[in-house]
N, CA, C and O atoms as a printed pandas DataFrame, in Angstrom:
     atom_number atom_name residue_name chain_id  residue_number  x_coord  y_coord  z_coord
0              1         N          UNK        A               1  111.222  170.720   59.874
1              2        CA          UNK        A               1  112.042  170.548   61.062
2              3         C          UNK        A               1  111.650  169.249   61.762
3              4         O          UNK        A               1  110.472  169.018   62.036
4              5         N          UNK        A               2  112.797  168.268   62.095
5              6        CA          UNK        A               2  112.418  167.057   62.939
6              7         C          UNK        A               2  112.382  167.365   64.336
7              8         O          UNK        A               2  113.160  168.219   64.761
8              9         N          UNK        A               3  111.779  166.927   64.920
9             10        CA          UNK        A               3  111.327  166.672   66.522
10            11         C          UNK        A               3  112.851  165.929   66.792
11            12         O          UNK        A               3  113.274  165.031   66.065
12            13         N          UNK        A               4  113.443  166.365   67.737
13            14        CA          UNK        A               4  114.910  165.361   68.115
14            15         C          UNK        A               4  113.922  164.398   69.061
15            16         O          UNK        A               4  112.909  164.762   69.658
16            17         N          UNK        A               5  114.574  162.924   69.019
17            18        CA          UNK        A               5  114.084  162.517   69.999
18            19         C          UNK        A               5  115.152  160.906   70.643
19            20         O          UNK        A               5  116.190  160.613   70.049
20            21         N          UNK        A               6  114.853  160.397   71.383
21            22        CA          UNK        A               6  115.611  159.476   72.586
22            23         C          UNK        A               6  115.053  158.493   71.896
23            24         O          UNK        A               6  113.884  158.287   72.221
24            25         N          UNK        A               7  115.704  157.436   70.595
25            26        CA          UNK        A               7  115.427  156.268   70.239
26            27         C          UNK        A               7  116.202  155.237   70.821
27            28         O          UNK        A               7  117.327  155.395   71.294
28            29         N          UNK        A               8  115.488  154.042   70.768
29            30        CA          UNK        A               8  115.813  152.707   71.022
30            31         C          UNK        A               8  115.891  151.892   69.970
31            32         O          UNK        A               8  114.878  151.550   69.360
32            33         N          UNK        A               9  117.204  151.455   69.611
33            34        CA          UNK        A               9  116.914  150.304   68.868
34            35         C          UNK        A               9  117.208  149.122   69.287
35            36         O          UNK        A               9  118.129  148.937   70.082
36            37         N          UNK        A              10  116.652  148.402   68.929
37            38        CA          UNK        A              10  116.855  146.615   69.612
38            39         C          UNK        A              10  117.204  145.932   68.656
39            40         O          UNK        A              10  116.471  145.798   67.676
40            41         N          UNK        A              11  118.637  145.248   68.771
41            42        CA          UNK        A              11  119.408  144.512   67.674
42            43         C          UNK        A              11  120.117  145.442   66.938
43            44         O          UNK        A              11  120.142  145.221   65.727
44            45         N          UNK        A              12  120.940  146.826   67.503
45            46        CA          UNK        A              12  121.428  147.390   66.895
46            47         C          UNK        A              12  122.473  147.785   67.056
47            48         O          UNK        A              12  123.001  148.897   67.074
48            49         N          UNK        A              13  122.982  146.126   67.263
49            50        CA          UNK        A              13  124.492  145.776   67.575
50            51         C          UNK        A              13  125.009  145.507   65.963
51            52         O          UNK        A              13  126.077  145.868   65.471
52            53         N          UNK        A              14  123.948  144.789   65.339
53            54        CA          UNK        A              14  123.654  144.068   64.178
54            55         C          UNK        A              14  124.233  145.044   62.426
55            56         O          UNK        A              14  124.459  146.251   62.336
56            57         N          UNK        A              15  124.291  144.363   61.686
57            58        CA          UNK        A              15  124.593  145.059   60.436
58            59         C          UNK        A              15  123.770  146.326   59.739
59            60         O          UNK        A              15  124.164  147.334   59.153
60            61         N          UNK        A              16  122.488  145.832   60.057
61            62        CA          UNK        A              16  121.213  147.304   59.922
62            63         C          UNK        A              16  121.203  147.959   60.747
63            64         O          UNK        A              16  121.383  149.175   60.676
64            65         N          UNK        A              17  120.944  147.192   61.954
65            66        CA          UNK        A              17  121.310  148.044   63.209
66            67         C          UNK        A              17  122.216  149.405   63.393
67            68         O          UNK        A              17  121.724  150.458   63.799
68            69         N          UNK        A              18  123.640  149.246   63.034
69            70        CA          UNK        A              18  124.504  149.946   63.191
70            71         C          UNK        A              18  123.990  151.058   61.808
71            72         O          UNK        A              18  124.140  152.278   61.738
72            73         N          UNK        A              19  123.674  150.592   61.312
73            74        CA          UNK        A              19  123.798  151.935   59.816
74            75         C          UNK        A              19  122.621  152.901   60.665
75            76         O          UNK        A              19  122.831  154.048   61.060
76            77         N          UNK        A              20  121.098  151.981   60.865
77            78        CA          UNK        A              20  120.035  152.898   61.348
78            79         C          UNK        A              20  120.365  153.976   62.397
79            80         O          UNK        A              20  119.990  155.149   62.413
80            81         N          UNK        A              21  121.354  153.149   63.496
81            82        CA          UNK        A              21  121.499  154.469   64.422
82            83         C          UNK        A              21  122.792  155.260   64.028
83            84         O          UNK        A              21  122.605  156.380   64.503
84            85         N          UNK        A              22  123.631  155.252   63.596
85            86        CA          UNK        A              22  124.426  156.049   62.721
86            87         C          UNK        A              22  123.212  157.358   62.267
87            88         O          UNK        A              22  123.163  158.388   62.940
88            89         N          UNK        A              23  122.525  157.198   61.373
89            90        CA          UNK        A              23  121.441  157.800   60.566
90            91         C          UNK        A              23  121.015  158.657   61.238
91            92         O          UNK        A              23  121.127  159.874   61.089
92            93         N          UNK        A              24  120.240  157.797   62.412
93            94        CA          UNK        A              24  119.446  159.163   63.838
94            95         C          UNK        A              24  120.202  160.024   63.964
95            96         O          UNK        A              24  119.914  161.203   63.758
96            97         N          UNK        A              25  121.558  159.526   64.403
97            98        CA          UNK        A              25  122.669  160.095   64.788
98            99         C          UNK        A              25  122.700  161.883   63.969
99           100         O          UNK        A              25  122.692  163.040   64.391
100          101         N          UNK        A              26  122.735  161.221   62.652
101          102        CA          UNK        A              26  123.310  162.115   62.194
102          103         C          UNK        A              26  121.973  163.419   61.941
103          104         O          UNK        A              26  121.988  164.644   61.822
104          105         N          UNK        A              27  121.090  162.540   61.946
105          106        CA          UNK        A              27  119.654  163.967   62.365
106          107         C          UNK        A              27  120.089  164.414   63.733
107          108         O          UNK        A              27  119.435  165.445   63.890
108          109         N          UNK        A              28  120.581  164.293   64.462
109          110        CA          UNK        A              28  120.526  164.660   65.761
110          111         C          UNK        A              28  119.718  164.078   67.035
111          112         O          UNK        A              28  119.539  164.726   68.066
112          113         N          UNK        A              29  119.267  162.791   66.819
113          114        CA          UNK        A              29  118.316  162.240   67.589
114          115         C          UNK        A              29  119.442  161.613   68.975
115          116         O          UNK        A              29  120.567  162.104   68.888
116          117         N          UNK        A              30  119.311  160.929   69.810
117          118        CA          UNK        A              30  119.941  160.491   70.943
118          119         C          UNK        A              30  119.466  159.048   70.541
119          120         O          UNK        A              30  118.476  158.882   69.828
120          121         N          UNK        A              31  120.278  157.936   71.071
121          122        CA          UNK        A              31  120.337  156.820   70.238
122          123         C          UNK        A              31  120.454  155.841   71.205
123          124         O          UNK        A              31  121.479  156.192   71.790
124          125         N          UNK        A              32  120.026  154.750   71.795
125          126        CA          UNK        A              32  120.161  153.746   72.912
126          127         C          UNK        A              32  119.993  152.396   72.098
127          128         O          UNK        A              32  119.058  152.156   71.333
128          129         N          UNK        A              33  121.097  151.523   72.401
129          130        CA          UNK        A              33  120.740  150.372   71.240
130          131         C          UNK        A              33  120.445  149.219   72.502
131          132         O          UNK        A              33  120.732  149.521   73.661
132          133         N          UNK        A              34  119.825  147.824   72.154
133          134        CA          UNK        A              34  119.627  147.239   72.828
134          135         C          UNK        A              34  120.118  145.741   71.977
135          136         O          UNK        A              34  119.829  145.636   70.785
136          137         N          UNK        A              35  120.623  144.989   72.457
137          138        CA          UNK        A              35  121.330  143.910   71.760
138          139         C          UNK        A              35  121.898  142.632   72.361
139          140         O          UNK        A              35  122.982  142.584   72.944
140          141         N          UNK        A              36  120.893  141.364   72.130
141          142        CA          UNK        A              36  121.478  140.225   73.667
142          143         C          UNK        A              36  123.152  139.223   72.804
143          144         O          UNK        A              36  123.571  138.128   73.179
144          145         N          UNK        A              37  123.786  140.154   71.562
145          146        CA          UNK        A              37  124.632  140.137   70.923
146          147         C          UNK        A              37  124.267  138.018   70.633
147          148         O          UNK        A              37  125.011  137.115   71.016
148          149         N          UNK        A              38  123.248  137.898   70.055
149          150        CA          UNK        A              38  123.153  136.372   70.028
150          151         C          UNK        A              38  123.927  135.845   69.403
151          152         O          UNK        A              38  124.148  136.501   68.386
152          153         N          UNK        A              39  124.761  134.551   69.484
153          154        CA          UNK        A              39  126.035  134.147   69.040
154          155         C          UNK        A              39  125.285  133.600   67.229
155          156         O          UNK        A              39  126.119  133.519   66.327
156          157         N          UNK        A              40  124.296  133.388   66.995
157          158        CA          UNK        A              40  124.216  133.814   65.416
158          159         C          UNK        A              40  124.783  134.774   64.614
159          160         O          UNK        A              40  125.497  134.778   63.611
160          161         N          UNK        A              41  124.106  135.846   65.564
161          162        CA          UNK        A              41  124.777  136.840   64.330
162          163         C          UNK        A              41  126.046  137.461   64.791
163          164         O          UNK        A              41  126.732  138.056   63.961
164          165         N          UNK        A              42  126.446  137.380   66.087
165          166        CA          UNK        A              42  127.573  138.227   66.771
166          167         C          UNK        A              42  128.537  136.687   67.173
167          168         O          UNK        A              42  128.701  136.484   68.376
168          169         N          UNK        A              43  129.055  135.806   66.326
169          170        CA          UNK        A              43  129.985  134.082   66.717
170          171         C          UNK        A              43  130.733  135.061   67.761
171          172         O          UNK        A              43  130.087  135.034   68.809
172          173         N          UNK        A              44  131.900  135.952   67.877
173          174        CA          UNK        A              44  132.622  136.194   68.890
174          175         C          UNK        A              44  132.173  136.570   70.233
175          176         O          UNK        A              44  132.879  136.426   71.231
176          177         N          UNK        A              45  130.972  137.061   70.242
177          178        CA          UNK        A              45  130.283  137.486   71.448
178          179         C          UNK        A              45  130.676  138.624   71.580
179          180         O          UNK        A              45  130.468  139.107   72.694
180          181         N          UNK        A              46  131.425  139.560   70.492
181          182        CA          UNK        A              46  132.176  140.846   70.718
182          183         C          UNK        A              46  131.291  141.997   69.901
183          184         O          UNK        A              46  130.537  141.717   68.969
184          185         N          UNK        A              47  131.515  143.334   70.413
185          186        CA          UNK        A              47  131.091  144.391   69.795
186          187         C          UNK        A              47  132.069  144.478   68.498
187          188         O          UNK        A              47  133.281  144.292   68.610
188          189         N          UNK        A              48  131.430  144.781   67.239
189          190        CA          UNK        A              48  132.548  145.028   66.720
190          191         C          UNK        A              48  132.653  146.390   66.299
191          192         O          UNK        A              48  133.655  146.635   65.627
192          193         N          UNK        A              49  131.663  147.589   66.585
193          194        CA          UNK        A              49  132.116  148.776   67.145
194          195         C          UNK        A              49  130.546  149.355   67.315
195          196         O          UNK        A              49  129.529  149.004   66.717
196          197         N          UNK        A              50  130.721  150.310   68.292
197          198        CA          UNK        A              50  129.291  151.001   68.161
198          199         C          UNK        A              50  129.817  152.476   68.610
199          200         O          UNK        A              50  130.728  152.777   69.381
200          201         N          UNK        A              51  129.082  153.147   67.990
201          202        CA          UNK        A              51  129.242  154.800   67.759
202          203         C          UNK        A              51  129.346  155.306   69.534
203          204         O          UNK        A              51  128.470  155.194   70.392
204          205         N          UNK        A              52  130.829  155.915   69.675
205          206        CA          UNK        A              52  130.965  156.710   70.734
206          207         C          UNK        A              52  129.411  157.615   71.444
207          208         O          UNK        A              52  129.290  157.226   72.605
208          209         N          UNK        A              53  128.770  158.195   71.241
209          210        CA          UNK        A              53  127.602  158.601   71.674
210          211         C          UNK        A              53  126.827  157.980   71.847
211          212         O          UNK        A              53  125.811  158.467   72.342
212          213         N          UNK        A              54  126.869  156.747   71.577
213          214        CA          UNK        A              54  125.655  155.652   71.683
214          215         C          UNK        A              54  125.491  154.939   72.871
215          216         O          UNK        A              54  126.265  153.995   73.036
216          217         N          UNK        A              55  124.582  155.193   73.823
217          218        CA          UNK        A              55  124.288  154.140   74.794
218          219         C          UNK        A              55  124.212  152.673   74.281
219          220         O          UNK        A              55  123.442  152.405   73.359
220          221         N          UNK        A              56  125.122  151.557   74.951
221          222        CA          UNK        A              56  124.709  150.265   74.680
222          223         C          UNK        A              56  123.993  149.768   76.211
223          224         O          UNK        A              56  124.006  150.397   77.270
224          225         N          UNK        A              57  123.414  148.506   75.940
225          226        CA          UNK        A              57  122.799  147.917   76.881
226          227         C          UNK        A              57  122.642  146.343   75.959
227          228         O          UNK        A              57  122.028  146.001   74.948
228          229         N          UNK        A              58  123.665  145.582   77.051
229          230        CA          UNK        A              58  123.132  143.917   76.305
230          231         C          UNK        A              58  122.363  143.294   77.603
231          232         O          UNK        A              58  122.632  143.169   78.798
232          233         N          UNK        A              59  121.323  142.984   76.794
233          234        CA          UNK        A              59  120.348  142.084   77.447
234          235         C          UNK        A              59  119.463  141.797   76.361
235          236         O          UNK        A              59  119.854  142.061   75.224
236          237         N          UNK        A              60  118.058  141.176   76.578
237          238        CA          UNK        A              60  117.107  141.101   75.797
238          239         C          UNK        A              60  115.869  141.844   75.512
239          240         O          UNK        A              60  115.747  142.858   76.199
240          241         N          UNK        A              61  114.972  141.619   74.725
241          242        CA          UNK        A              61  114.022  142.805   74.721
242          243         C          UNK        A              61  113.072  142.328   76.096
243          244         O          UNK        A              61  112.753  143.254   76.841
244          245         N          UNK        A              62  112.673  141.143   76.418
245          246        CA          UNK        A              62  112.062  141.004   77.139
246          247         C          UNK        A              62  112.703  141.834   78.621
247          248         O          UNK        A              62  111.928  141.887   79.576
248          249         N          UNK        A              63  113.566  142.222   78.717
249          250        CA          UNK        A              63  114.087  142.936   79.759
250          251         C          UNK        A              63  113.771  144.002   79.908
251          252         O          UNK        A              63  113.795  144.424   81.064
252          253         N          UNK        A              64  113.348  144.881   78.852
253          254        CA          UNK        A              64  113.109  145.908   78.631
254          255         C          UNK        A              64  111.569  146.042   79.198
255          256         O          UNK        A              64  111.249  146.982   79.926
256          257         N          UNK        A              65  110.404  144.742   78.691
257          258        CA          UNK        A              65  109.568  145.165   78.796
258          259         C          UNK        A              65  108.925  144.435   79.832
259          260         O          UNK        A              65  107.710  144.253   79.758
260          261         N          UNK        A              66  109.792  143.856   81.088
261          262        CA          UNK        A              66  109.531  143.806   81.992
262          263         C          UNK        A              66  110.140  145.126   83.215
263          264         O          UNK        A              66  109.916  144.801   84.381
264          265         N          UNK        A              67  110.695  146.201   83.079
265          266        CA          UNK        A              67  111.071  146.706   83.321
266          267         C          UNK        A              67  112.553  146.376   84.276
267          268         O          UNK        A              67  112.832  146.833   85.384
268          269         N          UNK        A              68  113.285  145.512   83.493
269          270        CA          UNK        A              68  114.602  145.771   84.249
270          271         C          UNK        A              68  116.095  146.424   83.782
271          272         O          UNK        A              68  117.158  146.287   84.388
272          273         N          UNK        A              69  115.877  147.126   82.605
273          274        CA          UNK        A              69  116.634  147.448   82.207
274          275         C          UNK        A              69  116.396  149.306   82.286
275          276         O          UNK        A              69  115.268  149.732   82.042
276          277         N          UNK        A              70  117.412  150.199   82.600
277          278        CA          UNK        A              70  117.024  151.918   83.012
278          279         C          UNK        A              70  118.143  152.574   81.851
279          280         O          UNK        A              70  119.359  152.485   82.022
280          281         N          UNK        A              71  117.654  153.100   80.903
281          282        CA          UNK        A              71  118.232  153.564   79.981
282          283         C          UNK        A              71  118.555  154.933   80.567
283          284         O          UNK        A              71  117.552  155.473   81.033
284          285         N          UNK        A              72  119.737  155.685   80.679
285          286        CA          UNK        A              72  120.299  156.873   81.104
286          287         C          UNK        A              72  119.081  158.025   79.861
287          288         O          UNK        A              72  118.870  159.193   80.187
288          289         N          UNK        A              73  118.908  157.864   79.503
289          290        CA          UNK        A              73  117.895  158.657   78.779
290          291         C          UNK        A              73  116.973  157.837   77.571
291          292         O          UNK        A              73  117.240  157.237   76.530
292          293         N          UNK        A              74  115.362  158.277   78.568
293          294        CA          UNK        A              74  114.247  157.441   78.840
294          295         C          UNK        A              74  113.925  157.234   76.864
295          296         O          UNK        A              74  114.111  158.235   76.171
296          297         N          UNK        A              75  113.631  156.388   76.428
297          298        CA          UNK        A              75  113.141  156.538   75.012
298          299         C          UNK        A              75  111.834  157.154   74.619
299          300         O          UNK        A              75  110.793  156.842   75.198
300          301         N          UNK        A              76  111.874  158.058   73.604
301          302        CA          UNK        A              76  110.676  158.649   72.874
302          303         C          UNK        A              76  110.034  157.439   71.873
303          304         O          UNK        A              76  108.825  157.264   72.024
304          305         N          UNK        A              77  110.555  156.782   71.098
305          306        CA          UNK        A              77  110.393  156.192   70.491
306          307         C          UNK        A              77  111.359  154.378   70.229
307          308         O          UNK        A              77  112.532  154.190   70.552
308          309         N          UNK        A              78  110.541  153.446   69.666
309          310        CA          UNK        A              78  111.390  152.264   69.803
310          311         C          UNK        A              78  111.400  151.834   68.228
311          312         O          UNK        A              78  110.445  151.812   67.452
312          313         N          UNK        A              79  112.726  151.508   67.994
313          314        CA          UNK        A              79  112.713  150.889   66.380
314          315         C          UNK        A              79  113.014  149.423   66.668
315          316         O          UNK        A              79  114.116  148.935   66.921
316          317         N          UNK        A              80  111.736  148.758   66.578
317          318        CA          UNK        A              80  112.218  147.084   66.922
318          319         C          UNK        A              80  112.615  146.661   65.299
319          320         O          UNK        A              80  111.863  146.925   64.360
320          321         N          UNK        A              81  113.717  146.072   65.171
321          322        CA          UNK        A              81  113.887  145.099   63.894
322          323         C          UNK        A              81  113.629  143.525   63.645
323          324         O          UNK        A              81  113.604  143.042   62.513
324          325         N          UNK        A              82  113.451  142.813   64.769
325          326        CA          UNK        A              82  112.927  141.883   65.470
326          327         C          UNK        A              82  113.118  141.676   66.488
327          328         O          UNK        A              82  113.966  142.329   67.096
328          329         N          UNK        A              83  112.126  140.287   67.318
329          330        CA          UNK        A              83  111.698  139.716   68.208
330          331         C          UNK        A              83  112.246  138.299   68.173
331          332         O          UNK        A              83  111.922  137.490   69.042
């Protein structure tokens, strides 16, 4: 049996991104993505979809870990893919 739990992913606006929290998803975990949508990998500056249940939040990670960013439900765990 898995522990459900309140993940974060950062950059999971992104092509891995989106599959990984899909995945939680589908264990049942609660899913908060974090994504400053950088015009590298995102040229339109647009979402190009993220899962209805999914909290988004665009900003950067450093936002996070200065505390200015308040996720509607606090994270158990963080899946960084990079920095």
């Amino acid at each position: 049996m898995i522990n459900k739990m309140n993940s974060l992913v950062t950059g999971g606006a992104g092509f891995i991104g989106l599959f990984l929290c899909e995945r939680l998803h589908s264990l049942g975990h609660s899913v908060s993505i974090l994504d400053n949508l950088d015009p590298q990998a995102h040229p339109s500056g647009r979402l190009c979809y993220i899962p209805p249940e999914t909290e988004f939040q665009l900003n950067h990670i450093r936002a996070v870990m200065f505390g200015r960013v308040r996720f509607r439900m606090p994270p158990s765990s963080c899946i960084a893919r990079r920095l």
